[in-house]
N, C-alpha and C positions, 0 to 999 in steps of 0.2 A: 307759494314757495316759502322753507321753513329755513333762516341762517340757522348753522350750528350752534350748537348750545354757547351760550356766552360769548357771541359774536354777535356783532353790529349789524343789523338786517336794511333790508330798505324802506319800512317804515321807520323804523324809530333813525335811521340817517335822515330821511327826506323830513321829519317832523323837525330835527334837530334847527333844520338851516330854513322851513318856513316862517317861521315864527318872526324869528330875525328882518326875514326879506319884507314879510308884511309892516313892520314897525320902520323898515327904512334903515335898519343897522347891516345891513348886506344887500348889494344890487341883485339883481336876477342873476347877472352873470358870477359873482362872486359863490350864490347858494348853488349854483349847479355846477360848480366846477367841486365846491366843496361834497357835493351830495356823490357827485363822480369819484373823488379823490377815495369815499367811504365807499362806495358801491363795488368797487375793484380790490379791493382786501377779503370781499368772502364769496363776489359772485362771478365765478371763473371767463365769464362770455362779456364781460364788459369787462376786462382786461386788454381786449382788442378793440373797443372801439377808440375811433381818433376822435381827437377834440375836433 
């Protein structure tokens, strides 16, 4: 699955907030709320999912 050009895709969101979570500067729950909050700006079907 390819985001549109010059948009946030779900690798480079999910790399964004592991890095983080691994060193302890973000809980799990903090990286995936953030990786979600990114995921829903370009990929239409997790717009509907509930936390």
């Amino acid at each position: 699955m390819v985001a549109p050009s010059g948009e946030t895709n779900g690798y480079s969101a999910l790399d964004a907030v592991l890095s983080p979570m691994l060193n302890g500067d973000l809980t799990a729950q903090e990286a995936a709320d953030s990786w979600q909050a990114a995921l829903v700006t370009w990929y239409e079907p997790a717009q509907n999912c509930s936390k």
